[in-house]
BAFI-253759 format. One record per residue: x, y, z of N, C-alpha, C in turn; residue number from 1; residue in three letters. Coordinates in Angstrom, 2 decimals, decimal comma, padded with zeros to 5 digits. Each point is the difference from the previous one (the first is absolute). Layout:
<rs>
- X|Y|Z|X|Y|Z|X|Y|Z|NUM|ALA .
...
</rs>
This chain:
<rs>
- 000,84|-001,18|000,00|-000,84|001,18|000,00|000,88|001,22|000,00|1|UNK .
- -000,03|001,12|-000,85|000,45|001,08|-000,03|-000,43|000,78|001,02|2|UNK .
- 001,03|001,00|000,57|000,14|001,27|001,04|-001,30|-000,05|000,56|3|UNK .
- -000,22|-001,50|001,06|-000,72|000,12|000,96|000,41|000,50|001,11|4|UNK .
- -000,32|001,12|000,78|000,17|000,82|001,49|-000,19|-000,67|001,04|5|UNK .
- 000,77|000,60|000,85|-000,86|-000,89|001,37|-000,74|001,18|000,52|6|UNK .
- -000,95|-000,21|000,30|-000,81|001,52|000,38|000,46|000,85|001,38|7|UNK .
- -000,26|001,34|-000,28|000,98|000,92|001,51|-000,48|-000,39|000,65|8|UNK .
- 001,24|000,39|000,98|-000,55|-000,16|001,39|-001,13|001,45|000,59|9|UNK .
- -000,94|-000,45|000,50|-000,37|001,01|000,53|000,38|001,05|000,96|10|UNK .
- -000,22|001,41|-000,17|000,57|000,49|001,43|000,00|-000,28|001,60|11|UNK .
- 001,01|000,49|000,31|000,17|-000,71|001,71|-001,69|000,69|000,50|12|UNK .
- -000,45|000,63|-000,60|-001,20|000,53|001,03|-000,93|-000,28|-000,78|13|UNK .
- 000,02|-000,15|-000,84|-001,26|-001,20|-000,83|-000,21|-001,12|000,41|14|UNK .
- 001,42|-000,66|000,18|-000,11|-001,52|000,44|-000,43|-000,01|001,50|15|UNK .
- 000,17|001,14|001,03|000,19|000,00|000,70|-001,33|000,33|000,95|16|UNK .
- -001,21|000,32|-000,98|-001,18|000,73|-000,18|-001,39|-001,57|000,03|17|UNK .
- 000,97|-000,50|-001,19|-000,97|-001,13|-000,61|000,53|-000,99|001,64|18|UNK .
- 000,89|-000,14|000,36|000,42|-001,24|001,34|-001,37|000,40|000,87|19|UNK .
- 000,43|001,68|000,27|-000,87|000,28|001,00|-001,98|-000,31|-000,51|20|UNK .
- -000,18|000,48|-000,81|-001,24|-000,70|-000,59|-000,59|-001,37|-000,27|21|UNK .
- 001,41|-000,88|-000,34|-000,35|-001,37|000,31|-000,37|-000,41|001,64|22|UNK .
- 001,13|000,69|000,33|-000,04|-000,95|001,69|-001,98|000,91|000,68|23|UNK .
- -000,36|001,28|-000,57|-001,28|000,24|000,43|-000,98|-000,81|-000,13|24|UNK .
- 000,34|-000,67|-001,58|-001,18|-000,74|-000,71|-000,16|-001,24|000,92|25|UNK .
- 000,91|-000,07|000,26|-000,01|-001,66|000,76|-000,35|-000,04|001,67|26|UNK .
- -000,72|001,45|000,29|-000,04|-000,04|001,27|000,79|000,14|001,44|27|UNK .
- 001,70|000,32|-000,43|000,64|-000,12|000,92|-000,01|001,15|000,74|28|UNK .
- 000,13|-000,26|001,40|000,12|000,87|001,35|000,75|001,32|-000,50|29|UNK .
- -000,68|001,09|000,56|000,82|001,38|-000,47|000,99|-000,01|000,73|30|UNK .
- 000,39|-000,57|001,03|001,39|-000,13|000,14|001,32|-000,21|-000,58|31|UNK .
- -000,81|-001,22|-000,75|000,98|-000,79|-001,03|000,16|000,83|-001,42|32|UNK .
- -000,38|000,61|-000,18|-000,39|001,27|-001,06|001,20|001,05|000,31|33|UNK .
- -000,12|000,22|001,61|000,67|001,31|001,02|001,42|-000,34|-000,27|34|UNK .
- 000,15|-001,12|-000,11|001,22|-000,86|000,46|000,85|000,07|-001,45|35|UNK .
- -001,40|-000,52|-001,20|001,06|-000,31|-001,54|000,46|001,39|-000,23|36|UNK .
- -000,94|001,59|000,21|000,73|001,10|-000,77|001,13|000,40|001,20|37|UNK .
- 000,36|-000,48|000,83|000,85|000,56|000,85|001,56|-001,02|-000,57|38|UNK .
- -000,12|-001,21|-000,12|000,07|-000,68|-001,14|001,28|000,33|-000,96|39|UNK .
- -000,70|000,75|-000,90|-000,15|000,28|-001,48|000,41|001,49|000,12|40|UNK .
- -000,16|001,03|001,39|000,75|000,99|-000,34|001,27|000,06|000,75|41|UNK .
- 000,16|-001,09|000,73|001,51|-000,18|000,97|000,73|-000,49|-001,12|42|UNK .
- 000,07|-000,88|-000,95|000,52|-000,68|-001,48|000,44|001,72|-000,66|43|UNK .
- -001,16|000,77|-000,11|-000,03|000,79|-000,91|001,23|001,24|000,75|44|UNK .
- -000,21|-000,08|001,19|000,57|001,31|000,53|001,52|-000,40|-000,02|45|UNK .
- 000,54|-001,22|000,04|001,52|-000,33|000,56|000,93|000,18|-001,17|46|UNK .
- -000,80|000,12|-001,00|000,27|000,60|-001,34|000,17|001,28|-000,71|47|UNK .
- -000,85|000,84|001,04|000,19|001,62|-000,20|000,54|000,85|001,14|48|UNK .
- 001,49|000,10|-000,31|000,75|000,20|000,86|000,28|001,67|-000,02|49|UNK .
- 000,25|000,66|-001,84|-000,09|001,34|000,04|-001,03|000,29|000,02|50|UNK .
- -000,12|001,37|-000,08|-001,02|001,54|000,09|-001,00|-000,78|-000,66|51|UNK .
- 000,48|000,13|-001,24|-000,77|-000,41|-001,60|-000,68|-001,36|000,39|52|UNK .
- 000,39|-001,09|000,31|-000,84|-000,95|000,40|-000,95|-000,15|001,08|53|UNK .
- 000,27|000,85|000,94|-000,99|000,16|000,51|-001,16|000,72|-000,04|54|UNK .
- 000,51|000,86|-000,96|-001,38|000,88|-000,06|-000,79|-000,33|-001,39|55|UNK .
- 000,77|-001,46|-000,80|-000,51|-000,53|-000,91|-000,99|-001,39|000,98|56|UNK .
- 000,36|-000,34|000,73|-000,73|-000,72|000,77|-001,36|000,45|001,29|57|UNK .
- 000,06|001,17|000,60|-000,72|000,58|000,27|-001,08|000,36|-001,04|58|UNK .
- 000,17|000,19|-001,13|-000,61|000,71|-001,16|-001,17|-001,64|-000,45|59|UNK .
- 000,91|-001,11|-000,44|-000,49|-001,20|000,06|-001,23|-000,39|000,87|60|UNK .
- 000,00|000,82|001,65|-000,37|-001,16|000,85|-001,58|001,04|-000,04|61|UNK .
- 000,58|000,99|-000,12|-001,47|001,65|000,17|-000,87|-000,63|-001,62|62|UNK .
- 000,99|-000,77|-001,30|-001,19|-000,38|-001,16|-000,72|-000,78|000,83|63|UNK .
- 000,93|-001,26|000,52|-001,07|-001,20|000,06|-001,10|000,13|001,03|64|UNK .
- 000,38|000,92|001,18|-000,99|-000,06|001,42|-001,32|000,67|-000,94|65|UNK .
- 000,53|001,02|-001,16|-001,44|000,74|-000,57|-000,62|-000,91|-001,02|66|UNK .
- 000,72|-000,94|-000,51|-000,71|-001,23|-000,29|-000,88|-000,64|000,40|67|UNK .
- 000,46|-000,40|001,26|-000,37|-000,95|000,65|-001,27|000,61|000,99|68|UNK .
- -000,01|001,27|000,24|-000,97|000,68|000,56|-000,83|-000,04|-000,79|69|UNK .
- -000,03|000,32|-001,64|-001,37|000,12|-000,88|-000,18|-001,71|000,42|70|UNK .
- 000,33|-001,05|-000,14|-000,53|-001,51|000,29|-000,17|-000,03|000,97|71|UNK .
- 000,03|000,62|001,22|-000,57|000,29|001,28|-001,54|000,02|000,06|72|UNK .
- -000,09|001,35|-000,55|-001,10|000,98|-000,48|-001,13|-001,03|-001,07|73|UNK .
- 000,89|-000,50|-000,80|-000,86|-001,11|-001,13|-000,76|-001,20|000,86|74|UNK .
- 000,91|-000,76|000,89|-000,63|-001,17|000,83|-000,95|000,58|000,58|75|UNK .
- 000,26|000,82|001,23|-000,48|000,89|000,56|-001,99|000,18|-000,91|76|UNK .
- 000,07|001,22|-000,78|-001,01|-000,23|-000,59|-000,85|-001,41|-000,41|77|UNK .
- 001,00|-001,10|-000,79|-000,71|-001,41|-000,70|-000,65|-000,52|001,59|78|UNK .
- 000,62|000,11|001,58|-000,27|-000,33|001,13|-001,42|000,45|000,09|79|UNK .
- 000,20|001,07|-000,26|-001,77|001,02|000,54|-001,05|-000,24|-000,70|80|UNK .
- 000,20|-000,46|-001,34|-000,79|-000,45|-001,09|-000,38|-001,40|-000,05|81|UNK .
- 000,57|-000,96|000,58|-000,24|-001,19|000,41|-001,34|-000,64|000,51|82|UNK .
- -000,54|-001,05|-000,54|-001,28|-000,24|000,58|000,48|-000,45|001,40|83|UNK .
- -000,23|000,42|001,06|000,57|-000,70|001,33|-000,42|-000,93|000,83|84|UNK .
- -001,21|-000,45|-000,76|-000,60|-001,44|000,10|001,27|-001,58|-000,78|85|UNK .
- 000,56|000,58|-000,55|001,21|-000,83|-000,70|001,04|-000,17|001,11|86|UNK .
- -000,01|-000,47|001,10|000,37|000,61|001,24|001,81|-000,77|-000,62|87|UNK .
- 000,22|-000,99|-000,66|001,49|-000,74|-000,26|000,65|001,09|-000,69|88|UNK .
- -000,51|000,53|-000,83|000,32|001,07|-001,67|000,51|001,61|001,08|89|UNK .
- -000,96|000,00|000,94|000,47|001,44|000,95|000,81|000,11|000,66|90|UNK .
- 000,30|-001,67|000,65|001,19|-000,39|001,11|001,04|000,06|-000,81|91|UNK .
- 000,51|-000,21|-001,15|000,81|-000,15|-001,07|000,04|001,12|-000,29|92|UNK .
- -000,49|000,87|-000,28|000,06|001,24|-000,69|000,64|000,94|001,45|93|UNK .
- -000,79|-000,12|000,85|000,82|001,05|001,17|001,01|-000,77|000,43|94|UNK .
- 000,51|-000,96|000,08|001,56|-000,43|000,40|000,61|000,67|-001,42|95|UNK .
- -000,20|-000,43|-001,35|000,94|001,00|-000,65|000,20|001,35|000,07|96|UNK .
- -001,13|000,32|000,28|-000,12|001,81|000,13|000,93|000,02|001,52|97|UNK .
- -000,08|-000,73|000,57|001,12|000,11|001,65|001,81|000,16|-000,32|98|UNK .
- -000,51|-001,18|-001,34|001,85|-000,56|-000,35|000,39|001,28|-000,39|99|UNK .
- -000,92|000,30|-000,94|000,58|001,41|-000,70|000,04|001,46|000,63|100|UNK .
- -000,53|-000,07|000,88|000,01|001,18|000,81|001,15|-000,11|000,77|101|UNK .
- 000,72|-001,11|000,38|001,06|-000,20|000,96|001,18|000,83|-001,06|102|UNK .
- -000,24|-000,85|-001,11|000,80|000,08|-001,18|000,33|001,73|-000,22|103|UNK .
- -000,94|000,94|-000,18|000,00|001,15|-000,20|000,99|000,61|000,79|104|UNK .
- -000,54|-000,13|001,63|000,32|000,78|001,28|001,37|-000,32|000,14|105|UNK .
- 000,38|-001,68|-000,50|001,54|-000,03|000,47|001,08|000,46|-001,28|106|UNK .
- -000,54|000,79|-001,10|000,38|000,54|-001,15|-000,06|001,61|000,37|107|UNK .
- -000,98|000,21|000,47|000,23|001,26|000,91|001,06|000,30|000,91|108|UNK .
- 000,02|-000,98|000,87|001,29|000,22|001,27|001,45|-000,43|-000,38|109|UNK .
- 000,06|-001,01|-001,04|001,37|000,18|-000,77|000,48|001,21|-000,42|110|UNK .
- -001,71|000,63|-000,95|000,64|001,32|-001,13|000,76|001,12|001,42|111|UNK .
- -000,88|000,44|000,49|000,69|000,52|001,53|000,67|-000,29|000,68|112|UNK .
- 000,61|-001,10|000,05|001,40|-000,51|000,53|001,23|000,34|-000,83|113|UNK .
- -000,24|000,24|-001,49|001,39|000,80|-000,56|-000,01|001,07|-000,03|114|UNK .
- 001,50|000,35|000,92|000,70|001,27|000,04|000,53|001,05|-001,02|115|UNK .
- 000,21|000,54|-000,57|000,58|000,54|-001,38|001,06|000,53|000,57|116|UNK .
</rs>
């Protein structure tokens, strides 16, 4: 086969976006959520040692928390809209909306944990 690619890699905060969205989908404890982006920005930070990297990583962590806040905001709503007689579909839906809220807040207290 001619000039088959291997396809990119995605960005560290793409990939890093979709983990955190998988591990919601599946219900896991917002702890464990608390735990992967703390994670994923201790990896990220031991790496940005100058000025420039850090304030390229700060910059990173302020996209994804505003990401991850509109999917906050999205569950959030699909939650309120829910027939709540579906009582399995609501329990499921507010543990993700939990995962992801952990997810946000500890994307918040990272972005504020770098110094410039």
């Amino acid at each position: 086969m001619a000039g088959k690619r291997a396809p990119r890699a995605a960005a560290p905060e793409k990939a890093a976006l979709a983990k955190l969205a998988e591990l919601a989908s599946r219900g896991v404890a917002p702890d464990r959520v608390r735990r992967e982006v703390e994670s994923i920005v201790t990896t990220w930070r031991e790496s940005a040692t100058a000025y420039e990297d850090r304030a390229e990583l700060r910059e990173r962590l302020e996209e994804m928390r505003d990401q991850l806040a509109e999917g906050v905001e999205a569950a959030a709503e699909a939650v309120e809209e829910m027939d709540q007689d579906e009582k399995a579909a609501v329990t499921a839906s507010r543990k993700a909306l939990s995962a992801l809220t952990a997810g946000r807040d500890a994307l918040s207290a990272a972005h504020a944990s770098i110094r410039l």
